[in-house]
N, C-alpha and C positions, 0 to 999 in steps of 0.2 A: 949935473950930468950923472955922479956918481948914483945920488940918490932915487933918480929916474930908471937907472940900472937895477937895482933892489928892486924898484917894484914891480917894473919887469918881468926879474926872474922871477918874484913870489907871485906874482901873476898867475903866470906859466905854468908854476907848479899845482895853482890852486885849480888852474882848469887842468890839468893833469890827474888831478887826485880826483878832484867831486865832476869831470865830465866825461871823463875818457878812459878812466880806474875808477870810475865810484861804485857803482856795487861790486867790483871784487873787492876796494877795501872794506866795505861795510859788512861783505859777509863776514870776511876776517876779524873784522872785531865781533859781529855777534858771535861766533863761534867760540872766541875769546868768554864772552860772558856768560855762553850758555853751560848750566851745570852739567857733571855725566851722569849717564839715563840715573833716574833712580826709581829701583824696581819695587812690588807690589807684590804680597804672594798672590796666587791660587791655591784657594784653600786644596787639602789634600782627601779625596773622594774619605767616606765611612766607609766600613764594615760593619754587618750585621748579621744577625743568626735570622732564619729562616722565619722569622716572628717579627723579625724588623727591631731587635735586640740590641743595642749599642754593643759593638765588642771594643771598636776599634773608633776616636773621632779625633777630630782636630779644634780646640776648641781655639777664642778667639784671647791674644794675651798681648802686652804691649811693651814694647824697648823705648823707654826714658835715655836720649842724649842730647848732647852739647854744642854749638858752635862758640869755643869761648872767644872768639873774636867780637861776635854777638850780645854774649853778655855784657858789657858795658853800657852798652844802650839804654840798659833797664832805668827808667827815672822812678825814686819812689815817689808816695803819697802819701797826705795824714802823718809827715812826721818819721817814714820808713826809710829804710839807706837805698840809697842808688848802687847802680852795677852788681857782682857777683854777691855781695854781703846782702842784697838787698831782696835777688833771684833765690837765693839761700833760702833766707826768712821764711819766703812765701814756699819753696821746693820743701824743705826737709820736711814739715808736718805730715805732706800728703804721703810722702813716699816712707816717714818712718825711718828717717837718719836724723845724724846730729847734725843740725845747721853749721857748727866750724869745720866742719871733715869733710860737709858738702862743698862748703864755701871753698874749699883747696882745690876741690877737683873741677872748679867754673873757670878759673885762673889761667891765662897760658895762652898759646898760639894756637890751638888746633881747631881746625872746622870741625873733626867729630869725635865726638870719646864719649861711650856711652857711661850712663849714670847708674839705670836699675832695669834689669832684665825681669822678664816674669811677672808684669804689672796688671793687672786686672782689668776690667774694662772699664768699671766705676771709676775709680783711680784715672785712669787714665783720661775721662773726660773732665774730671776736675783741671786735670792737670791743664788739657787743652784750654779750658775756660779760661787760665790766668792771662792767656793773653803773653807771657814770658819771652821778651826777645833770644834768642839762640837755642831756648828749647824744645827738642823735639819728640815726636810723639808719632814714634813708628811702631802700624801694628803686626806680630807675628801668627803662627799657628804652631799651637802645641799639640805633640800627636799623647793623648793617654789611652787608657786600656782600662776601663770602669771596673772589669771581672777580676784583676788582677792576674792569676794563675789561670783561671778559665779560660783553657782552649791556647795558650800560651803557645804549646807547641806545634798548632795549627797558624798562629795569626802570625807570627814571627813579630818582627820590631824596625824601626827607620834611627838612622843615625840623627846628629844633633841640626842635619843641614832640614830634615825630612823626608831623604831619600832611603827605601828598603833595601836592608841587609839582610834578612832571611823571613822564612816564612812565605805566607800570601803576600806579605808586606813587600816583599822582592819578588817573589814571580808575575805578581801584575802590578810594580810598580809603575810601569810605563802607561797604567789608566789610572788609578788612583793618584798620580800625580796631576793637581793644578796646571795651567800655564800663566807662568808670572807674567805681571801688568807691569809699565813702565810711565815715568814721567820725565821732561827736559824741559828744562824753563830757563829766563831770560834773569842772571845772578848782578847786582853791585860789589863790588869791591872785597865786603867780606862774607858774600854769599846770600843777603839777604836778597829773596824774590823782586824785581825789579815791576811796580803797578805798572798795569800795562803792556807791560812787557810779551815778549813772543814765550808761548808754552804749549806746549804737545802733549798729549798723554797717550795709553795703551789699557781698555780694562784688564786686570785680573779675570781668568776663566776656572771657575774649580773643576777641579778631578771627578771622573765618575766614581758613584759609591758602587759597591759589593753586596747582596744579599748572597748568606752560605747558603746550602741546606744542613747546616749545623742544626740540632735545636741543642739553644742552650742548657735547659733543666735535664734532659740528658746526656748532654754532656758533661755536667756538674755530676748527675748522678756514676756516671761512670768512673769518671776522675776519682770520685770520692771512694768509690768503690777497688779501685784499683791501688788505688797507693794504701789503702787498709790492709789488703790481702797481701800484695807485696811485705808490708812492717809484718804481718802477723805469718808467713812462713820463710821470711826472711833472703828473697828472694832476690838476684841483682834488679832485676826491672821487671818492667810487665807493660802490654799493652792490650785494647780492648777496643774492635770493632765494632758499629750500630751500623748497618746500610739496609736499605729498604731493596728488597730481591727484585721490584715490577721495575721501581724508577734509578736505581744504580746511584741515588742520593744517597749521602753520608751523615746520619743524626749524629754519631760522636765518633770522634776517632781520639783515645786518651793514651797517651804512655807515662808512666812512672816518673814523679821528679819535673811535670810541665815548669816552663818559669812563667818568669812574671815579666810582663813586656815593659813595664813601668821601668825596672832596674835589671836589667839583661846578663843572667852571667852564662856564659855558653857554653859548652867542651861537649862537641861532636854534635850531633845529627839534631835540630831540635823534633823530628816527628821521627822516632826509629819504628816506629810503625810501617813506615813506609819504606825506610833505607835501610834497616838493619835485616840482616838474613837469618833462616835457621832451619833446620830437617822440620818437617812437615811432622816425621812418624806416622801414627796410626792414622791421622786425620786424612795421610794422603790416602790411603787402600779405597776411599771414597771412587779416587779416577779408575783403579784397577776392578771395582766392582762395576762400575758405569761401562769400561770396558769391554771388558767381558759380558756383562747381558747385552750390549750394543751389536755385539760381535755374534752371536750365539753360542756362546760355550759353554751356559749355565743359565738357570732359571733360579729365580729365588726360592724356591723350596730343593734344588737337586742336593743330592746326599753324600756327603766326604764322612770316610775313618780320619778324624783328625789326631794325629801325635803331638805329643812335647815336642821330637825333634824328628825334623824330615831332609832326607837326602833329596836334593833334585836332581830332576832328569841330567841337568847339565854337572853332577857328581859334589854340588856345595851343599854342605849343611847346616840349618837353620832350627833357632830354638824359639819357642813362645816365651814368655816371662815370667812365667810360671810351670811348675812343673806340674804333668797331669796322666793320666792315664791316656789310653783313647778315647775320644769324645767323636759322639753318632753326630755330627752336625751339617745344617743346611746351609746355604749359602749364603743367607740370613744371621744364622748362627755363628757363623764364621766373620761376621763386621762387628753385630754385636757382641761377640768374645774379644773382639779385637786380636784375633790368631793370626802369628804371623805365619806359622807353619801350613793353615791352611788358604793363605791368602795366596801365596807359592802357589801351592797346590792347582791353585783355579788361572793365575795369572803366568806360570812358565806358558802355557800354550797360548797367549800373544805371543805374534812375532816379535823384535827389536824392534820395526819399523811402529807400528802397534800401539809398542807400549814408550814409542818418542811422540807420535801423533798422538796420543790422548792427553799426554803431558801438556805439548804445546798446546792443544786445544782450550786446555782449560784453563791458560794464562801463563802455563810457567815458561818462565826463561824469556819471558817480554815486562816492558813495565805496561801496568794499568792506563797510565794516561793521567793519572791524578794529578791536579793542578799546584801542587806541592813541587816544591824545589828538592833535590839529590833523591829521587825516586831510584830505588835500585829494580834491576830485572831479574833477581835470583840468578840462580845458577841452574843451567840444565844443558848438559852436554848434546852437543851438536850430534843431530842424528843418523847422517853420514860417517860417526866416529864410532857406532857402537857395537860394532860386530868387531873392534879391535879392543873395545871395554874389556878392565879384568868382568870374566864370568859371577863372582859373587856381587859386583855392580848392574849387575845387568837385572839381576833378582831382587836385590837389595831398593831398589825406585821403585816395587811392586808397594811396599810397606811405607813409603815415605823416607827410606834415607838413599844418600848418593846423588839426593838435589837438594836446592834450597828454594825458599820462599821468604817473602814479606808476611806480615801479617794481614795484611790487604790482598794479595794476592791470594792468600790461604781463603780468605772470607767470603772472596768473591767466586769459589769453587763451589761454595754452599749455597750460595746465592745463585748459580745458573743453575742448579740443579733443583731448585725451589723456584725457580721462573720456568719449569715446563722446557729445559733445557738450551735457554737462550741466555746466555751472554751478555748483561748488558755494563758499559764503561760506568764504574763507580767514578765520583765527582762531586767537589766540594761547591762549585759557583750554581745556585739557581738564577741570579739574573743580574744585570746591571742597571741603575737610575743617572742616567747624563745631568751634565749642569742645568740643562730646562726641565727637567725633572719627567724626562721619558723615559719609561721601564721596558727592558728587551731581555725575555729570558732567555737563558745561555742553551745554546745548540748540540744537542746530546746524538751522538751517532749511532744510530740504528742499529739492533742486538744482534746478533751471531748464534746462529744454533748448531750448539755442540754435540748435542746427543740429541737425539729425538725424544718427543712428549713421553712417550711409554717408558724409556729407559728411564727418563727422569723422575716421574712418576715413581717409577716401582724401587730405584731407590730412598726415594724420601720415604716410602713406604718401609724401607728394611732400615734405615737408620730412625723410624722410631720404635725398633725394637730394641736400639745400642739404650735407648734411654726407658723403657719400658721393664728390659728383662735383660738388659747387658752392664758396661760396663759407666753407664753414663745415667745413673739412676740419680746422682744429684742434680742433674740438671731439670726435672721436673718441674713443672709452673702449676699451680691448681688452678682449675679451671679451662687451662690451654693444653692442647696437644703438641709435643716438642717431639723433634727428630734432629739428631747432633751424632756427634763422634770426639772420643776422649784421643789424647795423642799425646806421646812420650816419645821426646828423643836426644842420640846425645846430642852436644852443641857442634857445631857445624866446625869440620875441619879436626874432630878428635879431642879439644880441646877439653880441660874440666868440666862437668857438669852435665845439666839435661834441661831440655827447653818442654812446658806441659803444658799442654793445651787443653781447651772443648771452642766447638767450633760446634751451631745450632741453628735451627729452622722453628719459626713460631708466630704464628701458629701453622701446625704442619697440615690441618687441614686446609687451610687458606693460607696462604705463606706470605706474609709480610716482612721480615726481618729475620733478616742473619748474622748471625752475632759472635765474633771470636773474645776467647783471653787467652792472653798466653801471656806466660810466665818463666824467665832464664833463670833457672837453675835455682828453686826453690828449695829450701831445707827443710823444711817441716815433713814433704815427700812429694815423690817423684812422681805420681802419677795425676794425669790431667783431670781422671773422674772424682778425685778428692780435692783438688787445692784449685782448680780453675770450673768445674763444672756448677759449684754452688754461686761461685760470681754470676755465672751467663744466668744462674737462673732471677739472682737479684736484680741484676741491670735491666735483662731483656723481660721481668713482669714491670718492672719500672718504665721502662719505654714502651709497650702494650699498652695500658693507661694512660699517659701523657701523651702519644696518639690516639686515643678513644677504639684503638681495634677491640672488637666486641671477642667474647671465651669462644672456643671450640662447639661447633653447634652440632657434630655426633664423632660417636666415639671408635677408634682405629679397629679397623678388622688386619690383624696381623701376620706376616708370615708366619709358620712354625719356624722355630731355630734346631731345634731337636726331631730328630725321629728313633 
């Protein structure tokens, strides 16, 4: 009776369990032996220069680990050890350790403890080949930087996981990022894959790649160029704009010191081209001559008694940089001297409103747009503010001080005014390629005219007399017609020093490229027509060539600067 009773209950329980609970139990064990997801990367989109360049890749590399539970399993052959001594044997050769120090770390409890990072692909297929119970053979993506220091401070860098921490490498990290693949499969006891078994997967999708409009050989030549003149006048930094004045593309943007995205050491802005500020000086009288012939208060030939020091209307007085007698000069004469006294002279009669509106027209006190992370907008006071400005401030923006600028922003002033007075968004991305390998170039917004044609015109026309017959006679190219402006100022906020420019148009009769250097507070001296004009003219006949733009095909009919 007892024994009728047992079976019974075990009866009972058994149609309990497999008729009535049986697929809730069974999912509960498979769940039990299914492993957790194990992911896959997506490779992480390139970067390349405007050439299709490798700047930036992920190549493919492999992580050697352990299930030492696994290891024992190992039977040898031919007379070889079993288990971990035996996994040894055959492991340490490929990988290039000593078989007793491997043999320690096969040992022990853990499903996974990796062995050797950084494994090759070769390598790693052998490895696979052995066939090795518990070892495994997962593959990674390693981000390098082929150029080294090239473009360093354009491309930025990705932490150890592959995620961007500055640069392009951060600002569009959310495309150049992969989406990782997954797997879940049906595990035994110590984890090995159960034949047969239930298993899931997810592909891997890689990242879209980046074409800049970088080109790299000018970029190299810049870079190179740039940190020579820096060591050779001793200067804290210096940076150097290339942009193309029709398409608002960016050939090189270099500053002083780029790193190396390989070994990343950082302290402060890696592009201060783009985030660091500084007085414009001379380069800016560019907007107050645009101004004023915009306005009609002056024609490029009208005629000033120009002094050393002139009192303005509004009772402040202003000195040039040199002491001079009176000079008979035009209105031409007066950009190319680079006179501050007579810049005054033409620019008091804008009103304040004027002389905020031409500012802001021409980019300042906004950022560019640049696809660069900590992009600064300069400083340019709010123009509802400036009828309460001390009065030597008010004067003082005619010449370029009492705002700031980027260096980018400074470039792109020369660049509208070399595009026939339109405005267009400088920008590093030319296009995207998706994981099917669809190319979509990037969506550039429509230019802005700041001045009209003629204004524009007729200053490119008077700034190449700054390099003709003024103060910007280094920057000459043989063969090409250039029009630029030299600029000296102190450093922004009164501090030590002077920041010197040249900032250029070339070729001026067909205007392809606009090109800044500037240089913080160089020792050798202070003035942009000596320490920065002969670079623009290196880099930018170097960038002329390596885009095939043909020389100047006739030659400038010029303002007078004198009468």
């Amino acid at each position: 009776m007892a024994l009728t009773l047992v079976v019974l209950v075990f009866a009972g329980r058994l149609v309990w369990v497999q008729g009535i609970h049986g697929s809730e139990v069974a999912a509960i064990a498979l769940a039990k032996r299914l492993t957790a997801p194990q992911e896959s990367i997506g490779t992480r989109g390139e970067i390349t220069d405007a050439d299709g360049k490798a700047l930036a890749v992920s190549v493919e590399r492999y992580v050697i680990s352990v299930n030492q539970l696994l290891v024992a399993d190992f039977q040898g052959t031919n007379g070889t050890s079993d288990g971990a001594v035996g996994v040894a044997d055959r492991l340490a050769p490929l990988l290039d350790m000593d078989p007793a120090t491997l043999g320690a770390t096969l040992v022990g409890e853990r499903e996974y403890k990796v062995i050797k990072k950084d494994v090759l692909p070769a390598v790693a297929r052998e490895i696979r080949a052995e066939g090795l119970p518990g070892v495994n053979v997962d593959k990674v993506a390693e981000r390098i930087y082929p150029n080294g220091t090239l473009a360093g401070n354009v491309i930025g860098f990705v932490n150890s996981s592959g995620v961007g921490l500055d640069g392009l490498e951060a600002a569009l990290d959310d495309r150049l990022q992969g989406t990782a693949g997954s797997e879940v499969y049906e595990s035994g006891r110590r984890g090995q894959p159960i034949p047969g078994g239930f298993s899931e997967s997810t592909e891997a999708v890689a990242g879209d790649s980046v074409q800049l409009t970088l080109d790299a050989d000018i970029q190299w030549k810049a870079q190179e160029a740039l940190d020579a003149q820096v060591a050779a006048t001793g200067a804290d930094s210096g940076s150097i704009v290339v942009m193309d004045t029709v398409t608002g593309e960016i050939y090189a943007l270099a500053d002083s010191g780029s790193i190396d995205p390989n070994n990343p050491a950082v302290d402060g802005s890696l592009a201060p081209s783009v985030s660091d500020i500084f007085e414009p000086g001379s380069t800016g009288k560019v907007i107050t001559m645009a101004a004023a012939l915009e306005s009609g208060l002056v024609t490029p030939q009208t005629q000033f008694e120009v002094p050393y020091e002139y009192t303005a209307e509004n009772g402040q007085t202003f000195k040039d940089s040199h002491e001079h007698g009176v000079l008979n000069l035009t209105t031409t004469g007066i950009l190319a001297e680079s006179s501050n006294t007579g810049t005054v002279m033409i620019g008091q009669h804008l009103t304040l409103a004027q002389r905020y509106d031409y500012l802001s027209r021409f980019g300042f006190g906004a950022k560019t747009g640049i696809e660069l992370p900590a992009e600064s907008a300069g400083r340019l006071r709010a123009g509802d503010t400036w009828d309460t400005w001390d009065k030597r401030s008010q004067l003082s923006v005619l010449f370029g001080q009492a705002v700031s600028v980027t260096a980018l922003q400074a470039t792109s002033v020369f660049a509208t005014i070399a595009n026939n007075g339109v405005h267009v968004q400088p920008h590093l991305i030319k296009g995207w390629t998706d994981a099917d390998g669809t190319y979509t170039a990037a969506e550039i917004p429509a230019g802005t005219q700041v001045v009209s044609e003629q204004t524009a015109d007729t200053v490119l026309s008077m700034l190449e007399s700054v390099v003709d017959d003024g103060t910007g006679a280094s920057a000459s190219i043989p063969g090409y017609r250039v029009a630029g402006k030299t600029g000296t100022a102190q450093n922004f906020g009164g501090g030590p020093g002077i920041t010197a420019s040249f900032i250029g148009v070339a070729p001026a009769d067909s205007p392809r490229l606009a090109v800044s250097v500037v240089l913080k507070n160089p020792r050798s001296s202070e003035w942009g027509g000596t320490v920065a004009a002969p670079v623009f003219s290196d880099v930018t006949a170097y960038a002329l060539a390596e885009l095939g733009v043909a020389p100047s095909g006739s030659q400038a009919t010029l303002f007078p600067t004198t009468w």
